[in-house]
N, C-alpha and C positions, 0 to 999 in steps of 0.2 A: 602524482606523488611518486618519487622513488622509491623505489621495495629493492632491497639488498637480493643477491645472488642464493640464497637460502630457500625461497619462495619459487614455486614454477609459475607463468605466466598467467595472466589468467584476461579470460577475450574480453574486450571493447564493450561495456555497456550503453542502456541508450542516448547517451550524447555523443558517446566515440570520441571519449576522452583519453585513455590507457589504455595499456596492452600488458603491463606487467612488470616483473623484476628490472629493473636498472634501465627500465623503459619510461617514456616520456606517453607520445599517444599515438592510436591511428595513423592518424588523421595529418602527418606529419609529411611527404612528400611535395617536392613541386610539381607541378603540373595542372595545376589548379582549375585550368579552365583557360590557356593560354588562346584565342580563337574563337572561344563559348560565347560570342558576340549574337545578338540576334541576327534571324535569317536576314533581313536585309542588310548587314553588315560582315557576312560572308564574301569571300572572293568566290567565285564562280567559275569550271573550265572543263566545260561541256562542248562540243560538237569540232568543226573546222578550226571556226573561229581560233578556240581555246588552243589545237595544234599548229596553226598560225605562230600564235602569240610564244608558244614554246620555242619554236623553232628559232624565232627571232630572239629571244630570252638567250637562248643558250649562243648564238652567234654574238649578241652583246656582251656576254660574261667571256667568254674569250676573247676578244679583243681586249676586255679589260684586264684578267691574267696577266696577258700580253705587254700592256700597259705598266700595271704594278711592277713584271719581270725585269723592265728594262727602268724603273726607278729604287728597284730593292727594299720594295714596300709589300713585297710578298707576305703578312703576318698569318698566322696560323688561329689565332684566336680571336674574339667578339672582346673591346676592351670599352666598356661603357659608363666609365667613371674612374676616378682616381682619386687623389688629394686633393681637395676644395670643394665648394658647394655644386651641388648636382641641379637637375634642371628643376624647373617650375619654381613659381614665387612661391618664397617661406612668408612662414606667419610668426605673428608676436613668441617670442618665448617665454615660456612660463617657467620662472625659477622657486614655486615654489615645494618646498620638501614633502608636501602633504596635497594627492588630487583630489581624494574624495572616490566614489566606487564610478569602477568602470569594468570594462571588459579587453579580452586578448583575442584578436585574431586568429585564425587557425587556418586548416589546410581552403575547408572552401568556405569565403567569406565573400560580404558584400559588396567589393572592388570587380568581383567579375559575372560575369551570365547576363540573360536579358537586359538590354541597355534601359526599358522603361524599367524593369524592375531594380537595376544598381541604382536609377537615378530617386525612384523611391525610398530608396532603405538610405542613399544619402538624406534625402529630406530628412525623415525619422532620425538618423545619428543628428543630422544640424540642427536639432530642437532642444537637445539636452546638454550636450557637449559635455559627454563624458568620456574620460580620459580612453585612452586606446592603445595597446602591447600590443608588439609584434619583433617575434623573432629574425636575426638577421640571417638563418641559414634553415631549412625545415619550418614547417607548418606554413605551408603557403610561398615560401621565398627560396627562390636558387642557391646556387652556388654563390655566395660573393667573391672567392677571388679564387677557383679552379688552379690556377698555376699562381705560382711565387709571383708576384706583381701584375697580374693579369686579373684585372677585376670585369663580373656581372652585374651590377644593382640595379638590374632590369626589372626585375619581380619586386625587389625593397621600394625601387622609385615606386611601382606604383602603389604599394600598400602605404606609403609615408605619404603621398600626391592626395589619395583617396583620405584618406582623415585629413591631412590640412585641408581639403574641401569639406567637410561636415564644420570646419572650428574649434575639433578636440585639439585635448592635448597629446603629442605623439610619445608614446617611450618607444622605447627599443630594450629589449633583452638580447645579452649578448651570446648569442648558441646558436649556433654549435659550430664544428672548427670545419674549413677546408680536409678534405682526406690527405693530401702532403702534409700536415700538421701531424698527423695521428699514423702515420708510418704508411699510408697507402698513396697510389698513385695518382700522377698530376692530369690536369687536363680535365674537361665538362664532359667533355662525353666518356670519361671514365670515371663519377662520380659514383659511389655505393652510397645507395639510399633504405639500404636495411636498416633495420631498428637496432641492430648490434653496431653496425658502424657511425652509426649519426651521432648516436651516444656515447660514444669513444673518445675519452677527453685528448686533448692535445698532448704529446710528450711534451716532456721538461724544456728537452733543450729547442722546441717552438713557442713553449709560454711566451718569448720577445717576440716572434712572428703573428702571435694571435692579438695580442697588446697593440701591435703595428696597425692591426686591422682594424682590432677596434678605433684606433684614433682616426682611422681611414673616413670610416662609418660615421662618427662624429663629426668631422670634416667638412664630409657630403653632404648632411644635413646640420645646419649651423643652428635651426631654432630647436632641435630638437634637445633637452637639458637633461634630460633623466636617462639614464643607462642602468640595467640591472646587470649583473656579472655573473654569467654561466646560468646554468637553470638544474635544480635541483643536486646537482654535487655529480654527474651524469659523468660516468667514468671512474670515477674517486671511489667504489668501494675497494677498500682490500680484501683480496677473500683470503690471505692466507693470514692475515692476522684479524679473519670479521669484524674489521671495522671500518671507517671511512678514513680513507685517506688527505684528511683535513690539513695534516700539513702542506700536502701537494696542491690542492684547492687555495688554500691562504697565500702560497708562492704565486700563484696565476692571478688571483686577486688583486693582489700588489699589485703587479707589472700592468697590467689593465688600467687601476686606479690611476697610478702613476702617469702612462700615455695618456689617460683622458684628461686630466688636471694640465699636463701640458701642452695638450691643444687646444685646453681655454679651462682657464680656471673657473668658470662659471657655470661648468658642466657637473651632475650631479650623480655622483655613482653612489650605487648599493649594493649588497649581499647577504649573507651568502646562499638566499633562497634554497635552503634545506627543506626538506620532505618533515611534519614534524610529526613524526608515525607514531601509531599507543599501541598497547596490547591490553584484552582485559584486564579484570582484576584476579584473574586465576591463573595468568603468565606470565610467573615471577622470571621469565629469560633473562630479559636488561628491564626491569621496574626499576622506577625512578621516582623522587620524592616530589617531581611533579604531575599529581595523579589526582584521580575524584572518583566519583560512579563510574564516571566516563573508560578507568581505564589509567593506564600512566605511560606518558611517551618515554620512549625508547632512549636508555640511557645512554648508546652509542652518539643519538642525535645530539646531546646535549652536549655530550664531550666536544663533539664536531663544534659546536656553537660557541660553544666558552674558547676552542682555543682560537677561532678564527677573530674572535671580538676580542683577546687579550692580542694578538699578532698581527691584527692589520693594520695597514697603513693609515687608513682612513675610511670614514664614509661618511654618505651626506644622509643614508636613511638605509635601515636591516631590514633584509625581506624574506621569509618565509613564505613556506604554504601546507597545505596538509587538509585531512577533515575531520568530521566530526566521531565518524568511524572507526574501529580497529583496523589492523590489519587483516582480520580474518572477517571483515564485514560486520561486524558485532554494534548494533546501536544501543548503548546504554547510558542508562537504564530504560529509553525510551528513545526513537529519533528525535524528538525536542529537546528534553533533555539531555541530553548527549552534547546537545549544540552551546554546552557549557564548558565542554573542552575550550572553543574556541576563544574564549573570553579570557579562560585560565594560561591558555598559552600564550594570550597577548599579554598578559599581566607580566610573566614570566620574561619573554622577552625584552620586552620595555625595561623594566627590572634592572636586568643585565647589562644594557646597551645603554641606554639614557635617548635612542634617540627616535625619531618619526618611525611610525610600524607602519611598513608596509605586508599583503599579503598577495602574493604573486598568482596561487590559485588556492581556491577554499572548497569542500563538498561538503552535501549533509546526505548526500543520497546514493546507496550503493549502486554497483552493477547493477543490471537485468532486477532492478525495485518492483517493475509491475506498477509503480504508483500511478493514480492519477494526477493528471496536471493541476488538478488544486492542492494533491497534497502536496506535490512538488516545491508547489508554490509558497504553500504556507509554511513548507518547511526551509525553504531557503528565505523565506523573509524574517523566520526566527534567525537563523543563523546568522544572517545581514545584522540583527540583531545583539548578538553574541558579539560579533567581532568590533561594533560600535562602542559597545560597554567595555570591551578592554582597551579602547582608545585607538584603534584603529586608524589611520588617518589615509592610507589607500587601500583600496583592494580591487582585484579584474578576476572578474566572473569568467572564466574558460568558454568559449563562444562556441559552440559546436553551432552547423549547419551542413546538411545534408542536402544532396543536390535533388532529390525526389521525395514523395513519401511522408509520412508525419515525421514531427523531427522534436521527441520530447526535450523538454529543456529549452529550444533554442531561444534566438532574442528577435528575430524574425525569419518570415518563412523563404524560402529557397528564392534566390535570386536568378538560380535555372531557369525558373520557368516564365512567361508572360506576366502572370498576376504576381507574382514575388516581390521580395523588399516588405510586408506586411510586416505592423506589431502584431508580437504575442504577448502573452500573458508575464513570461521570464523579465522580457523589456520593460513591458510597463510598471512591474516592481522596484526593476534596480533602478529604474528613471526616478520615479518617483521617491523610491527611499533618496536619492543622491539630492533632491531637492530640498527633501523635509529634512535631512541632516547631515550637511556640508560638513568638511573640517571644522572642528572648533568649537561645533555645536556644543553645550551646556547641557548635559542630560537631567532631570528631574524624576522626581517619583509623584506619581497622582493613587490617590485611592481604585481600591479596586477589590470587591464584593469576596468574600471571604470564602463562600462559596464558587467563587471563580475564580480565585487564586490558582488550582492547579489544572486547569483547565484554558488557560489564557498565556498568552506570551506578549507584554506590553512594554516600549520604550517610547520614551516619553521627552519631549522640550519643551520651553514655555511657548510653541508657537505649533506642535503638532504631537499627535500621539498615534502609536501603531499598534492596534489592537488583532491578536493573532488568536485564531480558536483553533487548539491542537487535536482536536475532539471529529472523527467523522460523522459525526453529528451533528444536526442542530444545536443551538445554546442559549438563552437570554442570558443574557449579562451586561453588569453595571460597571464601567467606568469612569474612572474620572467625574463621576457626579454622575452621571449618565444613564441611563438604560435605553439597550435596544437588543435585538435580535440577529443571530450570525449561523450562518447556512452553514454547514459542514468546512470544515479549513476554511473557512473565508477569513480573507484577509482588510480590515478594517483601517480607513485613516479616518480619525476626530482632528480638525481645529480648536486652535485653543485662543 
């Protein structure tokens, strides 16, 4: 979530999602694992041998120099894609406005480390075929084009290659800008990958060079239909007049929209994925008249949202994200409850826009929580909850993975290691919810024991029902006609 310039940073909790003010996350450089192959797919260059083979290496590369000098093919840069479709076979395109819940890629995800364990946690993604983000610049992916027409999609190939092998749907979010865009210098191996520069929107007069790109991206990948535009308004605050710079974000939006539409009208863009931040009920700073227990978001963000949906050009679907939290970490009136904001803000949304909600990232769980992974659990499957009942029709889970170590939250375990690629508990919630309540699903109400009304968190279709105990306790409780017994946070699915 973006946090305005007002705020000092505050560290990386345990999924290694954030880092703070006008910051995105961690977890956010390339280098992912570029080699992290298992040992037997190491190069190896030990003994004679190995000095041999140099010697000859480098007596090849010079003759070749040599070669290039005398045809004036000398280039200075790696150029690995351009305008048209990129390598590997694409898969079917999926055009529709609404995926249903997935998750985002991030810095180290399931495309690299032990090749038994990538081809594992492939298996697990090809079971569910839930939809899958991934940014085209930061959290896991290069440069894409270091210099003015000199393109990377080295790292994008393979994170777009890896989900079309599982059968997901691919998006693409379009973040963050080459450093020549944003007033710094050209060239890969002059890229700044600080958390101050990555986040640095594009000047004005490159919004046509960044538009350029995107269609570039679009191009290369032709099944791919969804595009989000920018991520979280990253660069757009104004601090001298503390607010977001929304009109300069709706300029860049257009120009974007516009290029994707014309390099295939089929292509489907959204925006303008705003942070949607609350403050309690005792910080009357920017309160806003859309508020609850929870809190009332920030009326700067609102303003941002109203003028981007009266001024843009188009969109095929509005994406936001945010959580259930304050900004100062505050869960009220309770972490379950709390996860009422998310509901009130999709209403609110929708409201506005008229059109498919998407939500780019969602939390119910602060920094450094201490929870245990039941509660974890229970409390992101309320939340999963929340944003169903304001009509949600996509959402991606922030995929954290850690190369060693327990890795709370994540959706499976470390792909580092041999035994990796593993479900956890995270996966088999959001798997499972995305089964029992696709797009489109009909929500219902069933009975449910009066005594366990505020103790229980239930959604419900005429074909499954999700029964959450918010209680670290034990509980019997009855619904839907039912009685049985539920362990502490346990998270319950009945057939109906």
């Amino acid at each position: 979530m973006e946090r305005d310039r007002e705020n000092t940073a505050r560290g990386a909790g345990p999924s290694g999602r954030r880092a703070g003010p006008g910051s995105g996350r961690t977890d956010r450089r390339p280098g992912h694992g570029r080699g992290s192959r298992s040992t037997s797919g190491r190069l190896r260059g030990h003994g004679s041998g190995a000095a041999a083979r140099r010697r000859l290496s480098l007596v090849l590369a010079a003759l070749l120099l040599a070669a290039l000098a005398l045809t004036g093919c000398t280039g200075t840069h790696r150029d690995t894609g351009g305008p048209g479709p990129g390598p590997g076979p694409t898969g079917p395109s999926n055009t529709d406005p609404a995926l249903g819940w997935g998750f985002t890629h991030t810095q180290y995800s399931a495309d690299t480390g032990d090749d038994d364990a990538v081809a594992r946690a492939r298996e697990l993604l090809s079971g569910r075929g839930l939809p899958q983000d991934q940014a085209i610049m930061g959290w896991g992916a290069g440069n894409p084009e270091p210099s003015p027409g000199s393109y990377d999609f080295s790292d994008l190939d393979r994170r777009i290659s890896y989900i079309r092998s599982t059968g997901a749907t691919p998006v693409i979010t379009l973040c963050c800008a080459p450093d020549w865009m944003k007033g710094g210098k050209a060239g890969a191996s002059g890229t700044d990958w600080s958390v101050k520069s990555l986040e640095t929107a594009p000047l004005p007069a490159h919004y046509k060079d960044f538009a350029a790109l995107a269609a570039t991206v679009a191009a290369r990948y032709p099944d791919v239909r969804h595009f989000v535009v920018w991520n979280e308004f990253k660069g757009f605050f104004d601090d001298t007049r503390r607010r977001w710079n929304y009109e300069g974000y709706t300029q860049l939006y257009n120009q974007v929209y516009d290029a994707l539409k014309q390099a295939d009208q089929a292509n489907l863009v959204g925006g303008p994925y705003l942070a949607m931040d609350s403050y309690g009920p005792q910080d009357q700073s920017y309160a806003s008249s859309l508020k609850g227990p929870w809190g009332s978001v920030d009326q700067r963000v609102l303003d941002a949202f109203t003028y981007w949906n009266k001024h843009k050009r188009g969109a095929d679907f509005v994406v936001v994200d945010g959580a259930s939290f304050t900004r100062t970490n505050q869960l009220l009136p309770d972490a379950f409850a709390a996860t009422d904001k998310l509901t009130a803000v999709s209403d609110w949304v929708r409201e506005q826009s008229g059109l498919p909600l998407w939500w780019a990232e969602y939390y119910v769980e602060p920094d450094a929580s201490g929870w245990s992974e039941q509660r974890r659990v229970a409390t992101q499957a309320a939340g999963l909850a929340a944003l169903a009942r304001g009509g949600t029709g996509t959402a991606f889970y922030w995929s954290p993975e850690r190369q060693s170590g327990p890795c709370p939250g994540c959706l499976w375990s470390p792909t580092q290691h041999a035994d990796g690629g593993r479900q956890l508990p995270m996966y088999a919630l959001i798997a499972a919810f995305a089964a029992a309540f696709p797009p489109g699903t009909r929500f219902t109400t069933v009975s449910v024991a009066p005594d366990d009304v505020p103790n229980v968190r239930v959604l419900a279709s005429d074909k499954a029902v999700l029964v959450v105990n918010t209680l670290d306790r034990a509980i019997d409780a009855k619904v839907d006609g039912r009685s049985f017994s539920m362990a502490a946070y346990e998270v319950r699915w009945l057939t109906r």
